[in-house]
C-alpha positions in Angstrom: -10.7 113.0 41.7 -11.2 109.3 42.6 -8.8 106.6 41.0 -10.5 103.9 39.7 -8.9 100.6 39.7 -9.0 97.9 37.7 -11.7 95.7 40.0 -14.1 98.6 39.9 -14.1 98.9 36.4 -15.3 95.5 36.3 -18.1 95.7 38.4 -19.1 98.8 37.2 -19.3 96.9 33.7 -21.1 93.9 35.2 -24.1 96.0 36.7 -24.8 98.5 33.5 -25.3 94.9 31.6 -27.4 93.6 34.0 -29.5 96.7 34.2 -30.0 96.3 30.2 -30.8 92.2 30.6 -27.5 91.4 28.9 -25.7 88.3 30.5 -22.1 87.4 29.9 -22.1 83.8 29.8 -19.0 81.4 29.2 -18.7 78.9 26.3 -19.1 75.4 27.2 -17.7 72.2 24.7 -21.0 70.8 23.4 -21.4 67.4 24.2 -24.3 66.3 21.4 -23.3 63.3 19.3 -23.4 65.8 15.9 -20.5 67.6 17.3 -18.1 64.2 16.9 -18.8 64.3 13.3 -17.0 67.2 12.5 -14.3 66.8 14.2 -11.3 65.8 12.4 -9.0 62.9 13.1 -5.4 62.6 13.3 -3.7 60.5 10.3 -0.3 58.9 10.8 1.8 56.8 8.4 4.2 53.9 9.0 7.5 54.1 7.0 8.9 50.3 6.5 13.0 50.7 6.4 13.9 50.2 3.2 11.7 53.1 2.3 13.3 55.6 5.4 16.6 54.7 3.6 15.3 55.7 -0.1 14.2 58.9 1.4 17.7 59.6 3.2 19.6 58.9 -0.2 17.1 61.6 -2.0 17.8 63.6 0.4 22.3 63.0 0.5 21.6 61.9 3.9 23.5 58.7 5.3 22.4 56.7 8.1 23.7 57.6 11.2 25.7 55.0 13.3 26.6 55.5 17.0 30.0 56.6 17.7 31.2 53.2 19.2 30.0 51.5 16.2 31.6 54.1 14.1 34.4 50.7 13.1 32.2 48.0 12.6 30.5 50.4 9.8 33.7 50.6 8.0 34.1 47.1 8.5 30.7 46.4 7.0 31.7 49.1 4.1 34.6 47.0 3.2 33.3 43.0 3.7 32.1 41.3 0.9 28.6 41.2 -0.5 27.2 38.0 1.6 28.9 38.9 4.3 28.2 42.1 4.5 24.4 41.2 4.3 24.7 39.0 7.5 26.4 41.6 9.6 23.6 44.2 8.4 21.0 42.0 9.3 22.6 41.1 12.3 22.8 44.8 13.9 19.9 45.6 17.1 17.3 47.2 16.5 15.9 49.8 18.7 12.8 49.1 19.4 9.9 51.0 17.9 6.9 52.4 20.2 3.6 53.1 18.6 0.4 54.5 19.5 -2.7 52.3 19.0 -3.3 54.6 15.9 -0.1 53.6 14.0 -0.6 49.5 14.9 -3.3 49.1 12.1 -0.8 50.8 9.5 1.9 48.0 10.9 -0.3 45.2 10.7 -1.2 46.3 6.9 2.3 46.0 6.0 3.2 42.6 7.2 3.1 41.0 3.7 6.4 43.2 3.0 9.4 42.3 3.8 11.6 44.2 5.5 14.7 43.3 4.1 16.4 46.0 1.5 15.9 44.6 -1.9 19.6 44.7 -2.5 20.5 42.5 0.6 17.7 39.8 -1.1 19.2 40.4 -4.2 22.4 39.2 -3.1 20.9 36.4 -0.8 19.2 34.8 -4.5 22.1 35.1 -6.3 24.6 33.4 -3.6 21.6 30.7 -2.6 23.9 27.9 -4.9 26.9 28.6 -2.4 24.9 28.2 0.8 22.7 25.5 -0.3 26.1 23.8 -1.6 27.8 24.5 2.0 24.4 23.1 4.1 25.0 19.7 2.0 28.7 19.7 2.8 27.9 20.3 6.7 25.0 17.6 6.3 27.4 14.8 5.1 29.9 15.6 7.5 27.5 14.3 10.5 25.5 11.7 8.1 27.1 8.7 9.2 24.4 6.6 7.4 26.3 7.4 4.0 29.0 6.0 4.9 27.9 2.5 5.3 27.9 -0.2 2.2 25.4 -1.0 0.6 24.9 -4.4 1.6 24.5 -3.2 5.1 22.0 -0.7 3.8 20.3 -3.6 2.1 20.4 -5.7 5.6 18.6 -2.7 7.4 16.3 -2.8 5.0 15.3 -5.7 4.9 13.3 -5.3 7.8 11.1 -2.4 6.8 7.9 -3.5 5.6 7.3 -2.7 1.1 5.1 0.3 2.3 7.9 2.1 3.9 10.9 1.0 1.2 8.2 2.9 -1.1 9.1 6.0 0.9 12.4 5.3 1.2 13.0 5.5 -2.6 12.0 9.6 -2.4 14.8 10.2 -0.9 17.9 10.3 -2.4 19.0 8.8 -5.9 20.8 6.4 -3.7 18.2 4.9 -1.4 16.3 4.6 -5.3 18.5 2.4 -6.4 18.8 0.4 -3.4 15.2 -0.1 -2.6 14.3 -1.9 -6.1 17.2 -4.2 -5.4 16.0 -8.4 -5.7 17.2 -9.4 -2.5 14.4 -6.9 -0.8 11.6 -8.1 -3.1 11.8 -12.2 -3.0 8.4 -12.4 -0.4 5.6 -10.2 -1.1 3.0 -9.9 0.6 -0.4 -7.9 -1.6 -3.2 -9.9 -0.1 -6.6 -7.4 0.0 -4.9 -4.7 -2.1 -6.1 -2.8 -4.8 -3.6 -2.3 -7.5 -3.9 0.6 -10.0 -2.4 -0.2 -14.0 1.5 -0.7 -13.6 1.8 -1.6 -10.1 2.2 -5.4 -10.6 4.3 -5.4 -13.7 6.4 -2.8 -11.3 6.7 -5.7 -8.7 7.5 -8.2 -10.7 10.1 -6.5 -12.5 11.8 -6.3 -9.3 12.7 -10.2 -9.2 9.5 -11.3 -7.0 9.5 -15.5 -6.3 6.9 -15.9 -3.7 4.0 -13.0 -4.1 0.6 -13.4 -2.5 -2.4 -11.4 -4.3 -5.4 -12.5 -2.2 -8.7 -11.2 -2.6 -6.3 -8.7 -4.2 -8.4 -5.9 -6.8 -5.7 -5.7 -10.2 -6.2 -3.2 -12.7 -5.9 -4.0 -16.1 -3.3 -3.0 -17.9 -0.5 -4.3 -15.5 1.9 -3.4 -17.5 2.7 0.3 -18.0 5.7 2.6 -19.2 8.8 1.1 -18.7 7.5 -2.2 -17.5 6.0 -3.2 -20.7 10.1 -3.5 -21.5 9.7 -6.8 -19.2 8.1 -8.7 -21.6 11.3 -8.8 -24.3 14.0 -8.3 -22.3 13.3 -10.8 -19.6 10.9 -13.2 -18.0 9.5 -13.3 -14.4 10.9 -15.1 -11.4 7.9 -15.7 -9.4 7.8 -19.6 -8.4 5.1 -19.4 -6.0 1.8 -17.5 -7.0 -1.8 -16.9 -4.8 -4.1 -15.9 -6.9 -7.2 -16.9 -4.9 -10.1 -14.8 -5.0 -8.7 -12.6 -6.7 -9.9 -9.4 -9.0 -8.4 -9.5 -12.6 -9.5 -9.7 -15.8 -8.5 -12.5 -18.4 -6.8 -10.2 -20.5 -4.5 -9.2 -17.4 -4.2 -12.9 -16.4 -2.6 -13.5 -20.5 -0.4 -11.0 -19.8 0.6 -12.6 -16.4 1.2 -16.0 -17.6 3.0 -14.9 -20.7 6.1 -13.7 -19.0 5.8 -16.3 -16.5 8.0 -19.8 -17.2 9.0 -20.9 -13.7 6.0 -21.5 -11.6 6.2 -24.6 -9.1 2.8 -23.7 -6.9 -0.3 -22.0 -8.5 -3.3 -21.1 -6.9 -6.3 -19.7 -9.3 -9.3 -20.2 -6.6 -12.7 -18.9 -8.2 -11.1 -17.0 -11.5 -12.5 -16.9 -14.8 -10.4 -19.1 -16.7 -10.1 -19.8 -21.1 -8.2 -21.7 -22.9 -5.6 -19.1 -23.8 -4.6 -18.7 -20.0 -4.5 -22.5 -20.1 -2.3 -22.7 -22.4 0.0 -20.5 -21.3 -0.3 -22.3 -17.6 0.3 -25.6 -19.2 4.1 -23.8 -20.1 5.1 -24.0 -16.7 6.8 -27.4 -17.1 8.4 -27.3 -13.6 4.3 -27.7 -12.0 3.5 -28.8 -9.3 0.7 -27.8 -7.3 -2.6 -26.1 -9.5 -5.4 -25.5 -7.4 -8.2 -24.2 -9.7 -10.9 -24.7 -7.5 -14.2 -23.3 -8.3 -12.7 -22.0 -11.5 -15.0 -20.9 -14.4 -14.5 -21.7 -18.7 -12.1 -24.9 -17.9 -12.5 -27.0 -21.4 -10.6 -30.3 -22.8 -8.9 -27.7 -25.1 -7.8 -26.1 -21.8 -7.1 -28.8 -19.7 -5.1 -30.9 -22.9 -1.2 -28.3 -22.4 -1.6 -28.7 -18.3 -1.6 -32.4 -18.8 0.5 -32.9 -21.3 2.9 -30.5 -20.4 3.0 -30.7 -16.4 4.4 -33.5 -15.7 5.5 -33.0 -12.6 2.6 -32.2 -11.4 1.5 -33.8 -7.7 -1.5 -31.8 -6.4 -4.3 -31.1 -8.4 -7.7 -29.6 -7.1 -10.6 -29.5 -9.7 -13.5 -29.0 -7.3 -16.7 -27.3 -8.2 -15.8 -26.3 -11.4 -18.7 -27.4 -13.1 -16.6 -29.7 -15.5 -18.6 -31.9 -18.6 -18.2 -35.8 -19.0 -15.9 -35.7 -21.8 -13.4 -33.3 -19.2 -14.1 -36.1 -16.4 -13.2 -38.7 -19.3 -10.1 -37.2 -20.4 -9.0 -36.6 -16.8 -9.0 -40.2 -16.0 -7.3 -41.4 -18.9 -4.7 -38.6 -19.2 -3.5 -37.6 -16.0 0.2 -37.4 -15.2 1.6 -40.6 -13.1 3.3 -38.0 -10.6 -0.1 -37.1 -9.7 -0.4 -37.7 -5.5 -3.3 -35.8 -4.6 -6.5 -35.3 -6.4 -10.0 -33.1 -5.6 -12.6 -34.1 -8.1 -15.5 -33.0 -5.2 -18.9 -31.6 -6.1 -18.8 -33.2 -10.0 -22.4 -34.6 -9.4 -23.4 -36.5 -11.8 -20.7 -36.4 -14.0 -18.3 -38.9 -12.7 -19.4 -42.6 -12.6 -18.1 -45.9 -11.4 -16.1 -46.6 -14.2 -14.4 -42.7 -14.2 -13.1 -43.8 -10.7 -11.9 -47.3 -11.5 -10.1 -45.4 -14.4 -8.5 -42.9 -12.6 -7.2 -45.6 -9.9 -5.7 -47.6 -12.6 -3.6 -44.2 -14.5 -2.6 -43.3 -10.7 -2.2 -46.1 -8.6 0.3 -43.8 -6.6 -2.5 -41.6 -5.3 -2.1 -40.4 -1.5 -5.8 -38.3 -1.2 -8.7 -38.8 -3.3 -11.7 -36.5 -2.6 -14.8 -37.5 -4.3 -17.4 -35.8 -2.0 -20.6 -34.7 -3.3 -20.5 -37.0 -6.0 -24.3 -38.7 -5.6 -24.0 -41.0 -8.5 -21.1 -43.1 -6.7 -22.3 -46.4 -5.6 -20.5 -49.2 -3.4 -18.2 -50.6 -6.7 -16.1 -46.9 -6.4 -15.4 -48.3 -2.8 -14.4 -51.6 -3.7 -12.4 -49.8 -6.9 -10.2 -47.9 -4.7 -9.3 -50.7 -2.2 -8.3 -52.7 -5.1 -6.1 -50.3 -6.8 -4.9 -47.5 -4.4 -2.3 -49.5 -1.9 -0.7 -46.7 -1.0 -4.0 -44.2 -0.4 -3.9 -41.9 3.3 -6.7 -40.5 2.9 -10.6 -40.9 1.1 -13.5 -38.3 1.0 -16.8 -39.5 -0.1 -19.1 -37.2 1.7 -22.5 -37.3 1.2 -22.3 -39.5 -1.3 -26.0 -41.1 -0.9 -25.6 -44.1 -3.0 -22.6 -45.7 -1.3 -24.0 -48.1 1.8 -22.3 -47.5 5.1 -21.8 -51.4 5.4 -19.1 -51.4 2.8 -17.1 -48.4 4.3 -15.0 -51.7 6.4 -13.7 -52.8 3.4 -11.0 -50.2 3.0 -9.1 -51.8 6.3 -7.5 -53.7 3.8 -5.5 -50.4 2.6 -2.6 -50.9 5.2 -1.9 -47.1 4.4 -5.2 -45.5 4.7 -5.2 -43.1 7.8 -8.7 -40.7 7.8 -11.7 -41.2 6.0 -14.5 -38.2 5.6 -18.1 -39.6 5.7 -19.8 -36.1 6.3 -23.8 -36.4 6.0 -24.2 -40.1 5.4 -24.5 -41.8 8.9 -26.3 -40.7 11.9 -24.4 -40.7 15.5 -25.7 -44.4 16.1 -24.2 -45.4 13.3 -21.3 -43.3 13.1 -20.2 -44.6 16.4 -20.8 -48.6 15.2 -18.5 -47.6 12.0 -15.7 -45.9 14.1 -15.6 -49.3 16.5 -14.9 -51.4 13.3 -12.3 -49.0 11.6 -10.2 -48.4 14.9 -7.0 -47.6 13.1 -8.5 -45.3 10.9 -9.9 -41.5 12.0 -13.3 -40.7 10.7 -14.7 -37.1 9.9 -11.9 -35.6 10.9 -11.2 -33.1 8.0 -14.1 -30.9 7.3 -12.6 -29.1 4.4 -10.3 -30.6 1.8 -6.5 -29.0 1.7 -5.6 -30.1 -1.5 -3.7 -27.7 -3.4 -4.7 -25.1 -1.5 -2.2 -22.4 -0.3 -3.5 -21.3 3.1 -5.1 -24.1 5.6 -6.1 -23.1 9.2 -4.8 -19.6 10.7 -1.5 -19.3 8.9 -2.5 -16.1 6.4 1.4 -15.1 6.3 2.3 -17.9 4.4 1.5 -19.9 1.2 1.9 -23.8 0.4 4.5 -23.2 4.1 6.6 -20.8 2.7 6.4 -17.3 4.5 5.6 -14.3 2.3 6.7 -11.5 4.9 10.3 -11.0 5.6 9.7 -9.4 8.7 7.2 -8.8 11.7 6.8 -5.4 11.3 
């Protein structure tokens, strides 16, 4: 009998199925996009340390440490708290390699820290010491500190106010230095707007030349602690700007109630009563008040000013709409320390007889402006050369009524230096009237500078005086 082997049996197998139509056919991996469906996907989750460690004590399972570092655990072991904490933190790392299937789980738990809550714990209640130490190694190399504090002072007295403001944030220090008066003697405010409390703040501070052009002031200007100013002392400001200005008249009383020591005042095209008047007229030590184009001036207004100023030199009164009985009292009251005078743009108010008045209460007058008054005639001309010996300078522009044939008449003032004829005399006849006033210059001085604090380019100063310590 024939032995059959193993490869025999096989293809004995293979043709009885292929005589009955049955075909043994291999499995293949079906590729159709249902299949992917039902297939399940490996999960994996990221264990932060402070959680590996929970699950080792649960367990009684210590951290392991290598063999070599088998001393500096028993060194950690027996350091104090803080310490200990530094050198734990302080220990490598090995680094940790993960599958792109585990980064997602990482990136979820970056809000967590991954410091043990006991080592924060400790850090919190020891952050007194260390902030206490990072001050003491601070000062060590802060060599600033050391200095005076009049050589702080003569530092800062170059920094513009905008930057001492920062300087007072920070350190109680630098506070107290920054509000000293020796900093705040020249301000400088001109097109600022300032909210309730800022100007009471800056005068408190010992201000005696402060500019506030064009400047927007909220009322009230006295706030919190400032409003103290008004009993327990009075301002120092000796110089004020005030031209063009923002403020209300309440805000003005205010002002001029605290202030007593004003020598220069400028109050350019503010709305005036006779409250804030009065309170001007306290000022004793007057003497320049330029109220030009000023609003609400009265003889009840005008009658402290005149009676108390009486050092008063400059006084501009241009275009402020006055009535004859202000014009009247003004002639017949002014101070005799008056120099310089604008009465410009009165109209018809003033007459022949106001100007011979005024001439004869100030016979010391320097500059007399009189332009735009139209009712003028030739007897104002012949006034002033009569009573004004010592007058520099004369404006009667456009003054229609006054004949250009008279204007040779005041070569008998020996003093008389410039006279201002704008609009009156054609170039024929300008030129004819400059040939017989040789000594004297004519039309020189387009705008008057009576009283006023700024003339020409200068905007950093007021009546000469700076009002800016510094270039900065």
């Amino acid at each position: 009998m024939r032995r059959t082997t193993l490869t025999d049996s096989r293809d004995s197998l293979n043709n009885d199925q292929k005589e009955n139509g049955m075909v043994n056919r291999r499995k293949r991996k079906n590729s159709s996009p249902n299949c992917g469906a039902a297939k399940k996907t490996k999960m994996t989750w990221a264990i932060d340390s402070y959680q590996t460690v929970k699950i080792y004590q649960e367990m009684g399972v210590d951290p392991l440490c290598d063999d070599s570092n088998s001393n500096s655990c028993r060194f950690i072991e027996n350091t104090p708290s803080i310490q200990r904490c530094s050198l734990e933190l302080s220990v490598p790392v090995a680094p940790r390699v993960l599958v792109p299937s585990q980064k997602d789980n990482l990136h979820a738990n970056r809000g967590h820290c991954d410091t043990p809550k006991p080592i924060l714990n400790i850090l919190r209640s020891d952050s007194n010491f260390l902030c206490r130490r990072n001050r003491e190694i601070i000062a060590e190399h802060d060599h600033f500190s050391n200095l005076s504090d009049e050589m702080i002072l003569d530092v800062f007295r170059w920094l513009p106010k905008f930057t001492l403001a920062r300087c007072a944030r920070v350190c109680r220090r630098w506070s107290r230095l920054v509000v000293d008066e020796a900093l705040w003697k020249r301000t400088d405010l001109a097109n600022k707007t300032l909210i309730p409390g800022v100007l009471g703040s800056v005068l408190s501070r010992g201000v005696c030349i402060l500019r506030l052009t064009k400047a927007s002031i909220q009322d009230p200007i006295f706030t919190g602690p400032c409003r103290q100013i008004k009993a327990s002392r009075l301002s120092r400001v000796q110089l004020l700007d005030l031209s063009m200005a923002e403020i209300g008249t309440q805000a003005l009383l205010d002002l001029f109630s605290i202030c007593r020591d004003l020598k220069k005042l400028s109050l350019e095209n503010i709305e005036l009563n006779d409250q804030i008047c009065s309170q001007i007229g306290e000022n004793r030590d007057l003497e320049v008040l330029n109220m030009c184009m000023c609003r609400g001036i009265t003889v009840n207004g005008m009658m402290p000013i005149l009676s108390n100023c009486l050092k008063l030199e400059s006084l501009n009164l241009a275009w402020t709409g006055m009535l004859k009985n202000i014009i009247v009292y003004l002639s017949l009251c002014l101070p005799t320390s008056i120099r310089k005078i604008n009465l410009s743009g009165c109209r018809d108010q003033i007459s022949d007889a106001d100007v011979k008045q005024l001439a004869v209460t100030c016979p010391d007058l320097k500059e007399l402006d009189l332009s735009d008054c139209t009712v003028l005639t030739c007897q104002s001309v012949y006034n002033v050369t009569e009573n004004l010996h010592f007058l520099e300078y004369l404006a009667i522009s456009r003054c229609y009524h006054i004949l250009p044939s008279t204007l040779p008449v005041l070569n008998k003032i020996g003093s008389l230096l410039a006279v201002d004829v704008f609009g009156m005399l054609r170039e024929g006849s300008l030129q004819q009237l400059k040939e017989s006033m040789r000594n004297i210059e004519i039309n020189k001085f387009p705008f008057s500078s009576i009283a006023r604090p700024t003339t020409g380019v200068r905007r950093t100063s007021i009546w000469g005086c700076r009002v800016r310590d510094s270039f900065v």
